[in-house]
N, C-alpha and C positions, 0 to 999 in steps of 0.2 A: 430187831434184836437189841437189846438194851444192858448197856455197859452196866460196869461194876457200877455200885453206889456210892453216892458221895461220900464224902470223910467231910467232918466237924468237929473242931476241936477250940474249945475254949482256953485262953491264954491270958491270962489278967482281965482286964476290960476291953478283951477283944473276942472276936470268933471266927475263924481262917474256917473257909469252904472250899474243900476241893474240888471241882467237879473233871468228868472224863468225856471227850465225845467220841463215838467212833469215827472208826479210819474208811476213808471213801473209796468203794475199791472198784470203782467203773473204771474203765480205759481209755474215757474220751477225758481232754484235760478242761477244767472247772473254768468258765469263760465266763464271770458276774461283772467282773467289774464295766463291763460295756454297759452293761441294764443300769448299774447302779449309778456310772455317770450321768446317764438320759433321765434317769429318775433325779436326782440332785439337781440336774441342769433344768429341770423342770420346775423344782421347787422353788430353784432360785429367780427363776421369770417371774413365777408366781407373789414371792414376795417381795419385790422389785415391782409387779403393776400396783400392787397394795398401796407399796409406800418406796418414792421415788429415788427418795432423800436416804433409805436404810444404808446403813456403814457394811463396812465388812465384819467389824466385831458382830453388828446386831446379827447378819446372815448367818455368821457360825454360829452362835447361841441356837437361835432359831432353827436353826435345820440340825444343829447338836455335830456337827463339825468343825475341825481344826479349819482357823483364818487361810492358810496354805491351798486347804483344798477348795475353800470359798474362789482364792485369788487365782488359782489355775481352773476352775471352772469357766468365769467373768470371763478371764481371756478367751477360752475354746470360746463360748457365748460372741464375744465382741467379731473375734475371727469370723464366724458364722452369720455377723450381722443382726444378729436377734436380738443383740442390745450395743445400747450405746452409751459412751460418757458425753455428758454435757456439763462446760464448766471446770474450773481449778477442782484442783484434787479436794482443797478444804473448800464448802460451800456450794458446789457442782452436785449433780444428781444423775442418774441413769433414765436410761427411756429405752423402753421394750419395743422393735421392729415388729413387721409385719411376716 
């Protein structure tokens, strides 16, 4: 079933898009963000075995995430063992468990 159509409206040297999504109307309650932790946590092992030395800045670029949810990630990660810090905060690098 597919909502109204967008609006577009031109405004000097701009153009503002409305758009609309429908309303979700199952009864069971919407449970993503689990998947979408394990997927991110997974990324971030990933670019982390790549390159040891990657920042926190680099992982949010890279995975298109806020630093925040980089550094609450690391931690669940560290908690779980799955990665480690090795080294001062500046200089220091990570290393992915087994």
């Amino acid at each position: 079933m597919a909502g109204p159509e967008p609006k577009i409206q031109e405004r000097g040297d701009f153009v503002d898009w409305e758009f609309y999504r429908s309303t979700i109307s199952n009864t069971e309650p919407v449970t993503g963000s689990e998947k979408v932790s394990e997927k991110m946590s997974e990324k971030i092992v990933r670019f982390i075995q790549a390159n040891p030395n990657i920042t926190i800045d680099e992982l949010s670029k890279l995975a298109e995430v806020s630093t925040r949810t980089i550094e609450r990630n690391l931690k669940s990660l560290q908690a779980q063992s799955r990665i480690k810090r090795i080294g001062p905060a500046k200089g220091g690098y990570r290393e992915v468990g087994e």
